[in-house]
C-alpha positions in Angstrom: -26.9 -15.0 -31.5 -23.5 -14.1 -31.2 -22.1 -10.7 -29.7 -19.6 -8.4 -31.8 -17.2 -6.0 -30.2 -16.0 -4.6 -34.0 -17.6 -1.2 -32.7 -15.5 -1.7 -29.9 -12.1 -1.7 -31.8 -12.0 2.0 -33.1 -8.6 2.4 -31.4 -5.6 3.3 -33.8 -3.5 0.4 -32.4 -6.6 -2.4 -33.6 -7.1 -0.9 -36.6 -3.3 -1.1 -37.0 -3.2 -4.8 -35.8 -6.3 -5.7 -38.3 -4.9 -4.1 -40.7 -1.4 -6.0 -40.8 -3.0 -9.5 -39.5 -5.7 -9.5 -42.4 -3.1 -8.5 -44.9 -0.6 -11.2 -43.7 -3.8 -14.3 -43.1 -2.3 -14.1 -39.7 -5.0 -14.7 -36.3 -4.7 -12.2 -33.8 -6.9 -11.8 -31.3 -7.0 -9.3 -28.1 -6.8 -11.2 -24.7 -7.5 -10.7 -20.8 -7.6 -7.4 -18.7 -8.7 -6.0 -21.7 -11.1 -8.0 -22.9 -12.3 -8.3 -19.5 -12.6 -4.5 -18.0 -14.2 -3.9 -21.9 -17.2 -5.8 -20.9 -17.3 -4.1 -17.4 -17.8 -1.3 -19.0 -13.7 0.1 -17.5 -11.4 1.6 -18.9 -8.1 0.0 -19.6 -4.7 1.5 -20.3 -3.4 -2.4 -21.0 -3.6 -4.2 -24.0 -2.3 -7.6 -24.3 -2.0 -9.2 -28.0 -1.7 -12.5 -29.3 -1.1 -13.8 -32.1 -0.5 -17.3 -33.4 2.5 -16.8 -34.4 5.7 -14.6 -33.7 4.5 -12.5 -31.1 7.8 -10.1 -31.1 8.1 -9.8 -34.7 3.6 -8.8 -34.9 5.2 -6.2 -32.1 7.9 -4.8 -34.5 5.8 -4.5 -37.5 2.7 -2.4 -35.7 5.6 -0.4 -33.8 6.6 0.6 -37.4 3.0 1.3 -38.5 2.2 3.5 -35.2 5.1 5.2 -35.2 6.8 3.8 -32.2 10.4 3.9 -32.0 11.1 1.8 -28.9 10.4 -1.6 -28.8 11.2 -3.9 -25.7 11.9 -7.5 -26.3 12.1 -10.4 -24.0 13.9 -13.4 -25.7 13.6 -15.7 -23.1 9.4 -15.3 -22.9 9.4 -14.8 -26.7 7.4 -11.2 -25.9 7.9 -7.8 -26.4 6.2 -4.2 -25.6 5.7 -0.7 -26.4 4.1 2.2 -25.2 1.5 3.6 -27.2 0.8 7.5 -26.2 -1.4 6.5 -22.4 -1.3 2.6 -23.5 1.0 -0.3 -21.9 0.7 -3.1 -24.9 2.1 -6.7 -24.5 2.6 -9.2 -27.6 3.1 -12.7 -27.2 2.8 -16.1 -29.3 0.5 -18.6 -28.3 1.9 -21.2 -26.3 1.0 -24.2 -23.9 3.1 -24.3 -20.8 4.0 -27.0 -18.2 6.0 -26.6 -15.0 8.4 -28.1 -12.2 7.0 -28.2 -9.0 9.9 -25.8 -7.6 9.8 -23.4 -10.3 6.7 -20.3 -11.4 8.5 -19.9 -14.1 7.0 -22.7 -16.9 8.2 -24.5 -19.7 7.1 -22.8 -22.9 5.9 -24.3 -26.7 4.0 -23.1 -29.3 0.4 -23.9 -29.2 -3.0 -22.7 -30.3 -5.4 -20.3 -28.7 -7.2 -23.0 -26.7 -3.5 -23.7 -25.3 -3.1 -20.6 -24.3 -6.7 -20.0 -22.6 -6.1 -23.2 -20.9 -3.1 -21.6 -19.3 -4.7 -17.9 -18.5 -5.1 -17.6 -14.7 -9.1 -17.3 -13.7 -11.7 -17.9 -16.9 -13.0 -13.8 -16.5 -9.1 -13.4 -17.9 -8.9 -15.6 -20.6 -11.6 -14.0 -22.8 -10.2 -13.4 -26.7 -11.3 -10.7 -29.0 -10.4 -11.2 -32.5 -8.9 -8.8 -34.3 -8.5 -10.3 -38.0 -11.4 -8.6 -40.5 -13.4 -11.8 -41.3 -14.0 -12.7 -37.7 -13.5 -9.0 -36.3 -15.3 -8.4 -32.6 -15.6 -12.5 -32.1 -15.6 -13.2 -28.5 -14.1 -16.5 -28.0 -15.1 -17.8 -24.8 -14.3 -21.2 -24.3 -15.0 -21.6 -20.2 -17.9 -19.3 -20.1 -15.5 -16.2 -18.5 -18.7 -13.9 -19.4 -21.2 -15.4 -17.4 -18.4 -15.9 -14.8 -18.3 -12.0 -15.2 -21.9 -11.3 -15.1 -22.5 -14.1 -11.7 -19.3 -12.1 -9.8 -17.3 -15.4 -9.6 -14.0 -16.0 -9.4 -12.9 -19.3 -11.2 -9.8 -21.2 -13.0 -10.2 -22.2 -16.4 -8.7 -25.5 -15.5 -8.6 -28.0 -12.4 -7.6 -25.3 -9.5 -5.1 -27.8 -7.9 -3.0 -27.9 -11.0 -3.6 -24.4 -11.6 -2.5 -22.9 -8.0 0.4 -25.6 -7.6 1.8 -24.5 -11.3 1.9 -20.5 -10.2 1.1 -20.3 -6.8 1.2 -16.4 -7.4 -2.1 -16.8 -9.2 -4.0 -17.2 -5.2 -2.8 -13.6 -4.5 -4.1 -12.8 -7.9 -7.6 -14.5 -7.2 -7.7 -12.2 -4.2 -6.9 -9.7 -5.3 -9.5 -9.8 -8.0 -12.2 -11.2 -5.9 -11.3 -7.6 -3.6 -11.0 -5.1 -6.2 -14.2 -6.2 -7.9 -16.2 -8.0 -4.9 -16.5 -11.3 -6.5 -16.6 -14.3 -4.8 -14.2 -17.1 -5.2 -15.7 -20.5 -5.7 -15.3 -23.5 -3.1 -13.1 -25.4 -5.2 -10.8 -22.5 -5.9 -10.8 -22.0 -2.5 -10.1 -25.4 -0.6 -7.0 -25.5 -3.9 -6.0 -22.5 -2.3 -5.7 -24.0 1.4 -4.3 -27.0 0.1 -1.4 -25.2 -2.0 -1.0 -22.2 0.6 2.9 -23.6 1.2 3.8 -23.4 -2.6 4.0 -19.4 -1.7 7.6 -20.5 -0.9 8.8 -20.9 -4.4 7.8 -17.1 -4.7 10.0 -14.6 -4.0 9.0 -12.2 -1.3 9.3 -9.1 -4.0 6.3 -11.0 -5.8 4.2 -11.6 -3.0 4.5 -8.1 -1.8 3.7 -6.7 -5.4 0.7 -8.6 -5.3 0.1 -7.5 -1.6 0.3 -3.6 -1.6 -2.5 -4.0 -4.8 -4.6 -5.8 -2.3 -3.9 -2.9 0.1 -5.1 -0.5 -2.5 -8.7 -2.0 -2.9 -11.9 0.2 -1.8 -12.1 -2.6 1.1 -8.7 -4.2 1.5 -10.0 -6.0 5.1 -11.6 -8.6 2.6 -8.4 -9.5 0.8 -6.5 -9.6 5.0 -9.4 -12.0 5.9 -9.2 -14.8 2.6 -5.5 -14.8 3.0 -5.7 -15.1 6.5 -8.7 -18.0 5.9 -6.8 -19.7 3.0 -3.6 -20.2 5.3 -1.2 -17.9 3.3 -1.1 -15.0 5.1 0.7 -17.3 8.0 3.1 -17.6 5.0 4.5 -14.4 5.4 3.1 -12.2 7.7 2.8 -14.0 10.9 3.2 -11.1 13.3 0.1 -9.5 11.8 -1.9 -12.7 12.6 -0.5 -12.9 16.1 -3.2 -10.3 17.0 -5.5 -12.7 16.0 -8.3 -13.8 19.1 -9.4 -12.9 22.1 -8.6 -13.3 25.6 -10.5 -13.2 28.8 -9.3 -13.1 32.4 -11.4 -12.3 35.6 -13.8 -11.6 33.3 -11.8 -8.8 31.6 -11.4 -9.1 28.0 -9.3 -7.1 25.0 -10.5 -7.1 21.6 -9.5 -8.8 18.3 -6.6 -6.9 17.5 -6.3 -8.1 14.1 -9.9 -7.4 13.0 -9.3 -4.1 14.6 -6.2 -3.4 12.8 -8.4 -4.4 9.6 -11.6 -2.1 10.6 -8.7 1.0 10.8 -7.5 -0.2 7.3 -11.0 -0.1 5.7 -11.5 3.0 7.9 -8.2 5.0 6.5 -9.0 3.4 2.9 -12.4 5.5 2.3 -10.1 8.9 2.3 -6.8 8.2 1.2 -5.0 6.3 -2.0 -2.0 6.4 -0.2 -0.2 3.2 0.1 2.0 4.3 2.6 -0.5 5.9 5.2 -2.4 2.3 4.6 0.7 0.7 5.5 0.7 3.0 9.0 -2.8 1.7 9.9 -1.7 -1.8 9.2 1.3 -1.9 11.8 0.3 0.7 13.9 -0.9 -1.8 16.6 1.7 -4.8 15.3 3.6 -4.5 18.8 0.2 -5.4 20.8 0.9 -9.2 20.6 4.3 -8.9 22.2 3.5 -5.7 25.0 0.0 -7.8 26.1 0.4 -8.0 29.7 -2.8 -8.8 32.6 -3.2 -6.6 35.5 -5.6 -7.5 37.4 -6.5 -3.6 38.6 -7.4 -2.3 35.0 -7.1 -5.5 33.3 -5.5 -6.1 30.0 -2.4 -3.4 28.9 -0.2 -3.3 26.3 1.8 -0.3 27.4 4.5 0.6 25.1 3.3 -0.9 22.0 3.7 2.5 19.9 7.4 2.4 20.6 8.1 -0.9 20.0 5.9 -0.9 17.2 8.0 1.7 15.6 11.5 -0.4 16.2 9.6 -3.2 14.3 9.0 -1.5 11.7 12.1 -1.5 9.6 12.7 -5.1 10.3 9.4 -5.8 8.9 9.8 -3.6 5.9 13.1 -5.6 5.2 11.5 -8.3 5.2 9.0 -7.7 3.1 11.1 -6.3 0.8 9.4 -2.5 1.1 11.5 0.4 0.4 13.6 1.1 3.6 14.0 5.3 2.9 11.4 7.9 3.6 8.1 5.9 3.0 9.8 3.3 6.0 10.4 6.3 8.2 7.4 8.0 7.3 5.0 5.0 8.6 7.8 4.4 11.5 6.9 8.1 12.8 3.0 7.6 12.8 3.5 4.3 14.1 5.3 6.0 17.0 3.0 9.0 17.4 -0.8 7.0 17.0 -1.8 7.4 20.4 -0.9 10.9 20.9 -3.8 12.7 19.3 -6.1 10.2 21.3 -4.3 11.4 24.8 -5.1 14.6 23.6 -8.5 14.0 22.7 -9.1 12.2 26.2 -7.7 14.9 28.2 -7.1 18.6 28.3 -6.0 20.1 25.1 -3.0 22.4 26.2 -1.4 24.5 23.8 1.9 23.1 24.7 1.2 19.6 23.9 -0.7 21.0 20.3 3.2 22.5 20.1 4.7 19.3 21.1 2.9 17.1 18.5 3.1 19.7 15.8 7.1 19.7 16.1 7.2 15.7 16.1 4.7 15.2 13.4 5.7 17.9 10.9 4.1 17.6 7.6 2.5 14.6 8.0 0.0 15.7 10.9 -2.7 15.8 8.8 -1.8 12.2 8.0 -1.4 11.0 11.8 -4.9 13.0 12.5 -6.4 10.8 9.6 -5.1 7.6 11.0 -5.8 8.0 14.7 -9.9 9.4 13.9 -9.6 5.4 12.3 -8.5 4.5 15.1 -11.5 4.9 16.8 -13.8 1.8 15.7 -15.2 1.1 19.5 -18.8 -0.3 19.1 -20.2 2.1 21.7 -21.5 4.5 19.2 -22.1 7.2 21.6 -18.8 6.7 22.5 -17.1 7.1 19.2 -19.2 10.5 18.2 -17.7 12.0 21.5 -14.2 11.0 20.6 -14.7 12.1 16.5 -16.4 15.5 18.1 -13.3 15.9 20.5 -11.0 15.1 17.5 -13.1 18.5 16.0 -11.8 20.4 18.9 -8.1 18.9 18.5 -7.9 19.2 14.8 -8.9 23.3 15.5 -6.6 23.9 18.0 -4.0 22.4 16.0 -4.8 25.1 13.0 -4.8 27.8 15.9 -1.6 27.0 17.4 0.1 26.4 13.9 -0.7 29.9 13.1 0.3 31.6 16.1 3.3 29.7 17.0 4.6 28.3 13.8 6.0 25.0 15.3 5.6 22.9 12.7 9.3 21.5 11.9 10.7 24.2 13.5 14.5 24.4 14.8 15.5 27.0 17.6 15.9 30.5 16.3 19.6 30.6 18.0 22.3 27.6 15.9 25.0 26.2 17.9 27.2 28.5 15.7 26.2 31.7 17.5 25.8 30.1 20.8 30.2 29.1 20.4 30.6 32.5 19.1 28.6 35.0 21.6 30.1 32.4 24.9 33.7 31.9 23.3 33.4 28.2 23.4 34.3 25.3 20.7 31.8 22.5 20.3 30.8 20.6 23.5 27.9 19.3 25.3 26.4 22.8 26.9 25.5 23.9 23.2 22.8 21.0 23.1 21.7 22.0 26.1 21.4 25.0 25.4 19.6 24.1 22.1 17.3 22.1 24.1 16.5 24.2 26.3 15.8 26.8 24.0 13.7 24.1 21.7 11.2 23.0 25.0 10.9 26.6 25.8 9.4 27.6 23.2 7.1 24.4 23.1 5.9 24.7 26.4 4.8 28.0 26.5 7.6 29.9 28.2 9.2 32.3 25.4 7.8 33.1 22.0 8.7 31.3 18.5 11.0 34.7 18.0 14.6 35.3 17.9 14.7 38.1 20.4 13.6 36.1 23.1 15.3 33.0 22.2 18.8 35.3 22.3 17.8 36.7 25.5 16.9 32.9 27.0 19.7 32.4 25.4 22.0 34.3 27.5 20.5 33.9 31.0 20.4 30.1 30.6 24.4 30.3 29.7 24.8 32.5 32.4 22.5 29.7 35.0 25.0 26.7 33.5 28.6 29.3 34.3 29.0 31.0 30.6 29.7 34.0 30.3 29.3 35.9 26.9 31.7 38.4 25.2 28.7 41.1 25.1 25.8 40.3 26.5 24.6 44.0 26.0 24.7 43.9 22.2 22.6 41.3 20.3 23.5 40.4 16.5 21.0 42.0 14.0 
């Protein structure tokens, strides 16, 4: 017996849609996410329509009907859009499509709703709700997307060669789905996939990085890493990520797989933050090991400097990858740069001076760079990783402490070089840095308080050490 979603429908923009496409004998039917999320009981804030028909000129007349002022039209797809209140809603005709093999971008025709399944990317997507009154709620579900749902499978409506090789996007879309919602992709989708892993090349990088940071913003994005890195494509575009990849043993010393690392401190950032960009920190915060790897044979493996190179590649990477080179870039550059200082501190004394030191550099994103370095710790020891996460207790208390006391946190000297030029009668030159500096470590290490008074009075005797004298040494500005 067949299944109606008509109690399902109760949203002003279907009842506008059913209202117009009964009145006009036209068949419209909702298709895809939608229909999809609807029976995985999610919600979805996008609605794609189509219609057999004009799919721009259905958008202009329920515009009209709801109210809508704006709406978007795309000539060349022969689509349109509008925003509905908290709803994104799509219109399109229904159309078979056929492509060139250097082109995404198809050939388009008019066609019926079977044409347009056919062309839908994975069957769970190319579910259709009608929305016409005498069939209203019909399910039409011509490659059994449903039971696809209900198994957790991941599968093309048609052959997956032809499928993948027509929109090679569409394997960055399968896993990304199989990710978000822990289904599994089916052998055949998946050899297609190896076989058509070079066809990323027609793609432009803005694309594949689109498709990429949604992968990073899964529960568990380690499982989307590991099928692109099984499927071949992740060689495609991100080759310094896999050159972590392995394991190496010398006189019996061994280091461990710094790419399923790097993955484990991914998953491990990904249970307490949405945030793309501290995700992106944990990604490339060990990206320089491949390059720094050196063997000694006294302590074995080393891969000394790998935070500061790390943090040079950064930028070049982001370019690459067509990620936004302003604050986000310099924001996962600086934890890049500072990821192993929290652990130093953690394996050795706790001074208040290096608290100081690592509040200054870090700013407001400490609580960030404390997040990403207790992810850091993934050692299978399990002893040892509840001494390190208790230590990181101690560190993350000291830091509150010291903060309070000391308020270092983005601080800059309490003297400017302004007054140091005016009080030593000097125009700009190199002592006023040092004397800045001086000032600046000071203060972080201890020696003079966070205060103006003492930094004037440090101030003046450090001129004095480097041969400055000042106009009135015995009067300080209020």
């Amino acid at each position: 017996m067949d299944v109606s979603y008509a109690s399902q429908l109760k949203h002003p923009v279907f009842k506008v849609l059913t209202q117009y496409a009964t009145a006009q004998q036209l068949d419209v039917y909702v298709i895809g996410g939608w229909v999809r999320d609807l029976l995985m009981d999610q919600p979805s804030k996008d609605i794609d329509i189509l219609v057999l028909g004009d799919g721009p000129a259905l958008a202009k007349a329920s515009a009209a009907l709801l109210k809508v002022k704006k709406v978007t039209i795309f000539k060349n797809f022969g689509t349109a859009h509008f925003k509905y209140k908290d709803l994104d809603i799509e219109f399109v005709g229904a159309r078979k499509e056929s492509y060139s093999p250097e082109s995404r971008k198809p050939t388009t025709a008019a066609g019926s709703l079977q044409d347009d399944q056919n062309r839908r990317d994975f069957t769970i997507n190319s579910m259709a709700i009608s929305l016409r009154q005498e069939t209203l709620g019909q399910l039409i579900d011509p490659f059994n997307g449903q039971a696809d749902l209900e198994a957790g499978i991941i599968r093309t409506p048609l052959e997956p060669h032809i499928t993948f090789s027509d929109d090679p996007l569409r394997m960055l879309r399968a896993i990304r789905f199989a990710t978000r919602l822990d289904f599994q992709i089916t052998a055949s989708c998946l050899e297609a996939m190896k076989a058509n892993a070079q066809r990323l090349e027609i793609l432009s990088q803005e694309r594949i990085t689109d498709e990429l940071n949604k992968i990073i913003l899964t529960r568990q994005p380690s499982r989307g890493f590991k099928l692109m890195q099984a499927t071949g494509m992740l060689a495609c575009f991100f080759e310094e990520l896999l050159a972590l990849q392995g394991i190496e043993t010398r006189d019996g010393k061994a280091h461990k797989d710094n790419f399923l690392h790097t993955l484990e401190v991914l998953d491990n950032v990904a249970q307490h933050t949405n945030n793309l960009w501290l995700r992106w920190a944990a990604i490339l915060h060990d990206i320089a090991k491949a390059p720094t790897k050196r063997f000694d044979p006294e302590v074995g493996w080393t891969f000394h400097g790998h935070e500061e190179l790390g943090s040079k590649m950064v930028p070049k990477l982001f370019k690459r990858l067509r990620l936004p080179l302003d604050q986000q870039m310099k924001y996962v550059q600086k934890l890049v740069k500072l990821h192993l200082r929290p652990i130093a501190l953690v394996k050795g004394s706790v001074t208040d001076a290096a608290i100081r030191r690592l509040l200054n550099e870090a700013g407001d994103d400490i609580e960030d760079l404390m997040l990403l370095c207790n992810a850091d710790i993934t050692s299978k020891n399990e002893f040892k990783v509840k001494r390190y996460r208790q230590n990181f207790e101690l560190v993350s208390e000291k830091l509150k402490i010291v903060e309070e006391k000391d308020r270092v946190r983005n601080f800059q000297p309490p003297v400017t070089g302004q007054l140091i030029m005016d009080t030593f009668q000097i125009n700009p030159c190199s002592e006023i840095g040092t004397i800045k500096t001086h000032i600046k470590d000071a203060i972080l290490e201890g020696q003079i308080a966070n205060d103006f008074q003492e930094a004037y009075a440090e101030m003046l005797r450090f001129g004095a050490e480097l041969g400055l004298k000042a106009i009135d040494a015995t009067t300080k500005p209020e």
